[in-house]
Each structure stands twice: as structure tokens, then as C-alpha cells.
C-alpha positions in Angstrom: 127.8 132.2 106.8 124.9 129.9 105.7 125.0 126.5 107.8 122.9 123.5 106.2 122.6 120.4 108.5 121.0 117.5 106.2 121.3 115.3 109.3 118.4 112.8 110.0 116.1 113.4 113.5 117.6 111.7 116.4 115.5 109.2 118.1 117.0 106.8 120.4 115.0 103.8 121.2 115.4 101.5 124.3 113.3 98.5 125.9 112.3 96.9 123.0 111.5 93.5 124.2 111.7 90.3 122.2 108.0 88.9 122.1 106.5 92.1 122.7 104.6 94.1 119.9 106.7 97.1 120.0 104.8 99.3 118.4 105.6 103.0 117.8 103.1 105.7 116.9 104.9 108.6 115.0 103.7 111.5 113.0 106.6 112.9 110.6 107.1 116.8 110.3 109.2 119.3 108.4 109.1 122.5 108.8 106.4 122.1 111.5 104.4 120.7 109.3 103.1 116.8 108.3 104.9 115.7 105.4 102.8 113.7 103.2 103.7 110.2 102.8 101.1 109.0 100.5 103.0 107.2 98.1 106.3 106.7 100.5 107.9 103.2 101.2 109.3 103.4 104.5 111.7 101.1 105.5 113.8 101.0 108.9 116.4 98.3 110.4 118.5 98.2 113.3 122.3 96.5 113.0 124.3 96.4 116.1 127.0 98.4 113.8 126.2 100.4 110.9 128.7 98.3 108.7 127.2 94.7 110.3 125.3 93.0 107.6 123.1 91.0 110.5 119.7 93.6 110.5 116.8 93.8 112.2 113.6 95.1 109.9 111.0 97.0 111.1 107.1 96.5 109.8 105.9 100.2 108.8 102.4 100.9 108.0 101.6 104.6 107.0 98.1 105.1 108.8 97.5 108.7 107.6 99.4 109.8 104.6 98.5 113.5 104.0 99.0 113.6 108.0 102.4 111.9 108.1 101.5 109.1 110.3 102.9 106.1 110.3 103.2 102.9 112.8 106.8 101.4 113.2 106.5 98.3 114.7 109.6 95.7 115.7 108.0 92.0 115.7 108.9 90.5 119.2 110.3 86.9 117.6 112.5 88.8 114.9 113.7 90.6 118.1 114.7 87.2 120.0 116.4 86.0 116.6 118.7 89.4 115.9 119.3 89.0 119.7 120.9 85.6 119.6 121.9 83.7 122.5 122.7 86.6 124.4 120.0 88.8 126.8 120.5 91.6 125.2 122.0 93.7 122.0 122.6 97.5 121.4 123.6 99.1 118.2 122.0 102.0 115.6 118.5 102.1 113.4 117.4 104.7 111.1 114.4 105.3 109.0 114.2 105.5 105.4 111.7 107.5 102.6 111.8 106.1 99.1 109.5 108.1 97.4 109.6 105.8 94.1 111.1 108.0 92.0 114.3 106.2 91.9 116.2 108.9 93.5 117.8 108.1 96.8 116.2 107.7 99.9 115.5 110.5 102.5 116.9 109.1 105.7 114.8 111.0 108.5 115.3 109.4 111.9 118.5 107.9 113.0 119.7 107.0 116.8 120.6 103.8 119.0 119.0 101.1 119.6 118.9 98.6 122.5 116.7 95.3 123.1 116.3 92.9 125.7 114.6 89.3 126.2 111.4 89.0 128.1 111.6 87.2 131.2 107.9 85.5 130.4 108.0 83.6 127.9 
């Protein structure tokens, strides 16, 4: 029996603070090795449920293509905003690939997600 698992990576992130940068080094692999993202859009949001139509985007800035490095970075007031008037808010995020092709995108990080408010503000 052959097995295929198309599921994304999973990456949980915690601690993201509102105000804070919130910046995230990451170097993509498959197969061990970088996969190229010179020419990728790559576009992540977090939603405290999959099916919630509030979001919060993520700014990501491929740094090395050929080396599949890219920054992913949560803007601190966006944070404060998709957290409301509570302290805090959980929920899911995933990253996206859209090579421009107009196929679909290649979802290839998906996990939960939780922020918090910064106590100095």
C-alpha cells in the first residue's frame, strides 16, 4: 500500500504580542532541499476559526529566493486590532504559495495560533 500525505508542515505559533514586530525567519524545504521561491507570492493569515471571515495578514518578504528564505512578519497594531477588546485570541494560520500560474495555491505551513496584548504600551 502506497500512502500520500499532501498535508501542509505544522507550525504552531504562540506569543505573538500586539505592538511587537513579530518577525519570523524561515527557510522552506522539500525533500531536504530549499525550494525556490523566486517568483512565489506568499501570503499567510490567522482567523480565530478557519470558517471566521475576521483575518489577520501576515507581511512576507522572500529574502533569498533560490534558498527558500523568507521573513513572515505579524505587524504588532494589526495584532491589537484582530485581538479586540479582549487580552488575548487563539485560533489557526497557514501559509500559502501562489506561483502565478493561476493554478491553486500550495498551502505549506499550517498550525494554531495564539496572541496576546503587551503590557507596555
Amino acid at each position: 500500500m502506497v500512502a500520500i500525505n499532501l498535508a501542509p508542515a505544522e507550525v504552531d505559533i504562540a506569543g505573538v504580542r500586539a505592538g511587537d514586530r513579530n518577525l519570523i525567519q524561515l527557510t522552506l524545504r522539500q525533500g531536504g532541499q530549499p525550494i525556490n521561491l523566486t517568483g512565489y507570492t506568499i501570503t499567510a493569515q490567522a482567523r480565530t476559526t478557519a470558517a471566521d471571515t475576521a483575518h489577520l495578514d501576515a507581511v512576507v518578504t522572500v529574502t533569498d529566493g533560490p534558498s527558500g528564505q523568507c521573513q513572515l512578519r505579524w505587524p504588532g497594531a494589526d495584532v491589537e486590532t484582530w485581538i479586540g477588546t479582549g487580552t488575548s485570541q487563539k485560533g489557526v494560520w497557514d501559509m500559502q504559495l501562489d506561483d502565478g500560474s493561476g493554478s491553486d495555491p500550495w498551502t505549506v505551513i499550517a498550525g494554531t495560533f495564539a496572541a496576546e496584548l503587551d503590557i507596555t504600551r
